[in-house]
N, C-alpha and C positions, 0 to 999 in steps of 0.2 A: 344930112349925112356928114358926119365928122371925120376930116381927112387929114391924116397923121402924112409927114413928107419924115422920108428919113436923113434929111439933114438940118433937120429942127431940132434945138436941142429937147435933150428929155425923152427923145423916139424909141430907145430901146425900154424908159419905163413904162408909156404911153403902150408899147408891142404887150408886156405882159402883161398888164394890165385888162386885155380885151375879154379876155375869161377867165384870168384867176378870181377862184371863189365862187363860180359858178357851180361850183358842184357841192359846195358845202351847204348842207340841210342845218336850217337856223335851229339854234337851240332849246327855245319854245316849242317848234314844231314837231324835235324829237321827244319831247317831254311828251305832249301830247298823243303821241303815236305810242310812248310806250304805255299812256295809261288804256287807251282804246286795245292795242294788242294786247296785253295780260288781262283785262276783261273778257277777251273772246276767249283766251287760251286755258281759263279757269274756268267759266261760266255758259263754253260754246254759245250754243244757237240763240240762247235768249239773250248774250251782249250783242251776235250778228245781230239779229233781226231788230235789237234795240238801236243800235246805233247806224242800222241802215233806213231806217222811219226817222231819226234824226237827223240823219245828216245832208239824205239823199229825197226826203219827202216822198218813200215810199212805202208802205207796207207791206212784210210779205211776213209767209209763218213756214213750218213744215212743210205744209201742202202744197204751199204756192210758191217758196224760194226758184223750184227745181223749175226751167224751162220745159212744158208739155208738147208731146207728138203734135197737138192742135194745135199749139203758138208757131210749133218750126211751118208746119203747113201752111198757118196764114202769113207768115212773115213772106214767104217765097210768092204769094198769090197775090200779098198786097204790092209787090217790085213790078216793074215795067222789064217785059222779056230782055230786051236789048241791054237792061243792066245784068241782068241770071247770063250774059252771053258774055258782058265786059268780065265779070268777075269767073265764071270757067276758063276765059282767056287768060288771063293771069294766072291763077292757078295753076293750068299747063305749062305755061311758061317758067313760071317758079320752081315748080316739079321738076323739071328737064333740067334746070341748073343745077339743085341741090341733088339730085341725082347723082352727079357727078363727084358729092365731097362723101359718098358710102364708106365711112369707115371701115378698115380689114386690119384682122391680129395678122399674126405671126411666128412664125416657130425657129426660135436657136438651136443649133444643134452643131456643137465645138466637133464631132465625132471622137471625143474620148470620153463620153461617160455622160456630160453636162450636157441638157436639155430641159429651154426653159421656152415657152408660150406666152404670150400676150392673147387673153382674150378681150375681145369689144363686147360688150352686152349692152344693150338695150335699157334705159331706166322704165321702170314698173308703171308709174302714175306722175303726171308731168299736167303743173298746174299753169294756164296762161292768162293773163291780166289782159284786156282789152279797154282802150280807154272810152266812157260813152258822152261826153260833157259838151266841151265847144265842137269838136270833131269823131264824131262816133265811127273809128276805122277798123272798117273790114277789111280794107289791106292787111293790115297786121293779125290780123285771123289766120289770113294763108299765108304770112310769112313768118310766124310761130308754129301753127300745128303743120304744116307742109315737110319741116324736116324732123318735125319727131315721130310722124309716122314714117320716113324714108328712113329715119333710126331704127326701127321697129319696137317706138315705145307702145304698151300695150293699153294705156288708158288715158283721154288728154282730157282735162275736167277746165270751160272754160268760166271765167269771172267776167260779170261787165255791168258798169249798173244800170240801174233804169230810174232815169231820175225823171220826177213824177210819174213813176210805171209806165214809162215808156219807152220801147226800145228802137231804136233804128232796125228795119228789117232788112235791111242789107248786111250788117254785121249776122244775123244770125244765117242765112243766105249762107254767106260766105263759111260759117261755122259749118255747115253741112258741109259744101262740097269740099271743105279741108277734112272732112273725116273726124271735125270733133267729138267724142262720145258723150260728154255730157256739159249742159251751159245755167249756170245757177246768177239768179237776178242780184246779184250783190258787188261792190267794186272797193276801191281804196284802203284804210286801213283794216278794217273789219276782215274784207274778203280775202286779202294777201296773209292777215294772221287765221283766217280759215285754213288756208290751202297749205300754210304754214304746219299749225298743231291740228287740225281736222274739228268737224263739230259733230254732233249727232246728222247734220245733215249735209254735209260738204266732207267729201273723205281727203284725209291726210297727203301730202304730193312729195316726190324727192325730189323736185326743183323746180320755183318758177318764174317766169322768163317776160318778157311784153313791158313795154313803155307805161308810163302812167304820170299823175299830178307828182307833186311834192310831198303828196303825204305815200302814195303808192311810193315810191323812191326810198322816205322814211322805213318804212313798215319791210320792206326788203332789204334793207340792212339791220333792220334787227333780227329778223329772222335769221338772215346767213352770220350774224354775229352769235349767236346764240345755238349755232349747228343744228341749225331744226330742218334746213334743207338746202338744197344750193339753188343759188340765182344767179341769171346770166351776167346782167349789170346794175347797176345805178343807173339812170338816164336823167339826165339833165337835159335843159333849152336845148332846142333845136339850134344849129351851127352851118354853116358853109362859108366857103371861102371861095372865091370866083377869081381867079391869077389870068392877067387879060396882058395884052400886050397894045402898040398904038394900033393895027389892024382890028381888034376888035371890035364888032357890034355895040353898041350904048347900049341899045335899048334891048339888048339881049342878054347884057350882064346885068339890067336895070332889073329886069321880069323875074330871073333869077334869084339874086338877093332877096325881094320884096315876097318868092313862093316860098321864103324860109322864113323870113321876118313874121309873115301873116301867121304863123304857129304862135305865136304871143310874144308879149311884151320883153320876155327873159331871152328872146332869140335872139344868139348871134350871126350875123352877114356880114361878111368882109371882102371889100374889093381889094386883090393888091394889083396893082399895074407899076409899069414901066412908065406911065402918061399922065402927067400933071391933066393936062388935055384931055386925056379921056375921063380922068376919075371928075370934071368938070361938069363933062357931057352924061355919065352916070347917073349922078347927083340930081340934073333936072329932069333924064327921063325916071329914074327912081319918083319922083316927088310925081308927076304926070302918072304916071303906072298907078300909084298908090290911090290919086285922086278918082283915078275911071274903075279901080277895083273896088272901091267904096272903102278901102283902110285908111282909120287917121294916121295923123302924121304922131301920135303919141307913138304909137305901134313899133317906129322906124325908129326908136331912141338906140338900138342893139347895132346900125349899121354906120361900117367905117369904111376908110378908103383908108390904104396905107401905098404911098406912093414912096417904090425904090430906085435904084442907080438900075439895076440890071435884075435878068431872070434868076442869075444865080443867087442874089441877093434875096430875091423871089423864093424861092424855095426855099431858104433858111429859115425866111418868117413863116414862110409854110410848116416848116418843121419844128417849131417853137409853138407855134397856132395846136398844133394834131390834131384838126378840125373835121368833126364827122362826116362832113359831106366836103369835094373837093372838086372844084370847076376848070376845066385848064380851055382857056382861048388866047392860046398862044399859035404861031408859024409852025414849030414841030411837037405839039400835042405829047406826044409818046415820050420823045426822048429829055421835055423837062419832066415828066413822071416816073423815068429811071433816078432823078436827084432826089422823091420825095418818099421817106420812110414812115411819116407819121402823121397818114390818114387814114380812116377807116374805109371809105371808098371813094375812089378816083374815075370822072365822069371826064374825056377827052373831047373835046371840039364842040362847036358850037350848035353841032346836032344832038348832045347826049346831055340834055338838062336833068337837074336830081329828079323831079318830079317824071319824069320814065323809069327810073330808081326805084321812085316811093311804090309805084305802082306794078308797072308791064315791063319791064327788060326783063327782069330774073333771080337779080343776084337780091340778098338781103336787104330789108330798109332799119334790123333793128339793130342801130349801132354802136361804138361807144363816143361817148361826150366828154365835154369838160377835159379834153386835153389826154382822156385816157386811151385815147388809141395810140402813144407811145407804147403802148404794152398790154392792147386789148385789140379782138378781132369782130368783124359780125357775125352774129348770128348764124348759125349752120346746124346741119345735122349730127357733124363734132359736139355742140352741147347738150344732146340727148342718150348719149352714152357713157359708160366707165369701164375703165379698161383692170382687167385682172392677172396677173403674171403667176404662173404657175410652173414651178422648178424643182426638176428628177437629177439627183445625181447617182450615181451607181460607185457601187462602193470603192471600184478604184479612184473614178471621179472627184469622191472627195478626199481620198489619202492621199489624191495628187495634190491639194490644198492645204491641206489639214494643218500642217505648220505654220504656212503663212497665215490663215486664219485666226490660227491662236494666240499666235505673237500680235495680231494685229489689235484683239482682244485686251489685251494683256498690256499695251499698248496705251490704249486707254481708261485702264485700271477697270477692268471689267472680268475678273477671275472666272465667276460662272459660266459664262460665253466659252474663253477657253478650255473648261473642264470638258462642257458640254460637246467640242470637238474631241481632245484627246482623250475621252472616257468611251467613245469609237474605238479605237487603235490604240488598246495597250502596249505598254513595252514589254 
């Protein structure tokens, strides 16, 4: 673990440096994602099913893309009951939060004439990516399709691959009891330009949402580049940031970093403390953790310690960081998290680790990365809707405007505009 002191020289470039660039998708890789995309998008099912036999070592055709009533049945028979109990546990849990963010319009009404609505509507067909490779997660099943049916999206079509035709049966598990209606054996760039432009056998989607590789990441920005649908985010490496103070536990900030690092090589973990001393005592339960969890020490190249003067200091790097996940084991928990603007979500005391996050608390795990949570939120039932505004004037209503209006027109060398009012109210 590499540990930056911030009265070293060079520490504020050493600070950005921690994940600038993590988000940029290498240049090759979008080449490659656009040739694979515009093959599905011209060619449907026969580039799917071609470049899912090659890339994924599986074959499917028509008949067999689609997940069958007989595959969801044994997926659910092949689990151990006690996992069908962990996974409606979360579920309910998730349900009961996102509940809470129900989108509602609204009606204006100036009472002189002007009356304008906001409606919320529901999107139509809403496509989720699931990832199936090092970590086949059915967490992200119920925390994708949980707020788009609390949206009342009407159709959730999910992707996931089955590499060597095999699929985790816990993710299709958890696909049921999130209400998904249909789950096709396909994943990465193929399946995202599926849900993208549609194939003969994957229907077309207006947004899709779920973490995935680097080429899933790819393949979703060219889709929302190209206005073929909306997507939630880009997700890059996994991120967290653990702000510990000299009270804090080692080997609890140790377990922590090292449950985010284990998401792969590209993961970032950052300890910042107040404690030379502590980020010390870190460092060797980190290495210890790493050794009894069977991770190399390659794995750990992503983790740093940045050691500051003070919390307030703390926070700043925190707000430079806008680190996906955010750890606080400090003395007053809450009120260093009223200082911190740019996390995605903030995990208080030394009882609330991400990994209850990722899982059973409630709130979202699909978040944004790469520093974009300066300007980006999770995942909610807010992304499964669009909103439409709808505006009545009555005819004094607008002859109470109609001046202003046209001069405003007129204003900006826009004659028609203006006609188009005072051609209302002759003189």
């Amino acid at each position: 673990m590499r540990i930056i002191d911030c009265q070293a020289p060079g520490f504020d470039k050493a600070l950005s440096s921690l994940v600038v660039g993590i988000h940029q998708i290498p240049k090759n890789v979008m080449q490659r994602a656009e040739k694979i995309f515009q093959e599905v998008a011209s060619k449907g099912d026969s580039a799917l099913f071609g470049w899912t036999n090659k890339l994924e070592k599986h074959r499917v055709s028509k008949k067999t893309v689609k997940v069958g009533p007989r595959e969801m049945i044994e997926a659910l028979g092949d689990m151990p009951g006690q996992d069908l109990k962990v996974i409606r546990l979360a579920a309910k849990r998730i349900r009961a939060f996102h509940r809470k963010q129900a989108a509602l319009g609204f009606r204006f009404d100036d009472g002189k004439g002007t009356v304008i609505e906001e409606r919320v509507m529901p999107l139509d067909r809403v496509g989720i990516c699931i990832p199936g490779g090092r970590a086949p997660l059915a967490s992200t099943v119920l925390m994708t399709a949980i707020p788009a049916t609390l949206a009342g999206v009407k159709e959730i079509i999910m992707i996931s691959p089955w590499p060597e035709g095999r699929m985790n049966p816990h993710v299709l598990a958890a696909a049921q009891i999130a209400a998904v209606d249909e789950v096709y054996k396909v994943g990465g760039i193929q399946g995202v330009a599926a849900l993208a432009c549609g194939t003969q056998s994957i229907p077309r989607t207006d947004k899709i949402v779920g973490p995935g590789s680097i080429w899933v990441a790819a393949a979703k920005t060219i889709a929302a580049s190209r206005g073929l649908c909306g997507i939630d985010l880009v997700a890059g490496p996994s991120e967290i940031v653990v702000v510990a103070d000299g009270m804090a536990k080692p080997g609890l900030a140790a377990i922590d970093l090292l449950s985010q690092a284990e998401h792969g090589l590209d993961s970032i973990a950052v300890l910042v403390t107040t404690s030379r001393k502590l980020a010390d005592k870190v460092q060797a339960e980190l290495l210890r953790a790493a050794q009894e969890s069977g991770i190399p020490k390659r794995e750990l190249k992503g983790v740093f310690a940045v050691v500051v003067r003070n919390l307030e200091q703390a926070a700043r790097v925190v707000n430079e960081i806008a680190p996906e996940h955010l750890e606080v084991m400090v003395r007053q928990p809450r009120q260093f998290a009223k200082k911190v603007f740019n996390a995605a979500s903030i995990f208080l005391g030394p009882y609330s680790p991400v990994p209850a996050g990722d899982y059973m608390a409630g709130a979202n795990h699909v978040l944004p990365t790469g520093g974009t949570a300066r300007f980006s939120s999770p995942l909610g039932v807010h992304d499964f809707v669009k909103r439409q505004s709808i505006t009545e004037l009555s005819p004094e209503a607008l002859k109470s405007i109609s001046r202003a209006t046209a001069r405003f027109a007129e204003i900006e060398g826009l004659p028609a505009h203006a006609r188009a009012i005072r051609k209302r109210f002759p003189e």
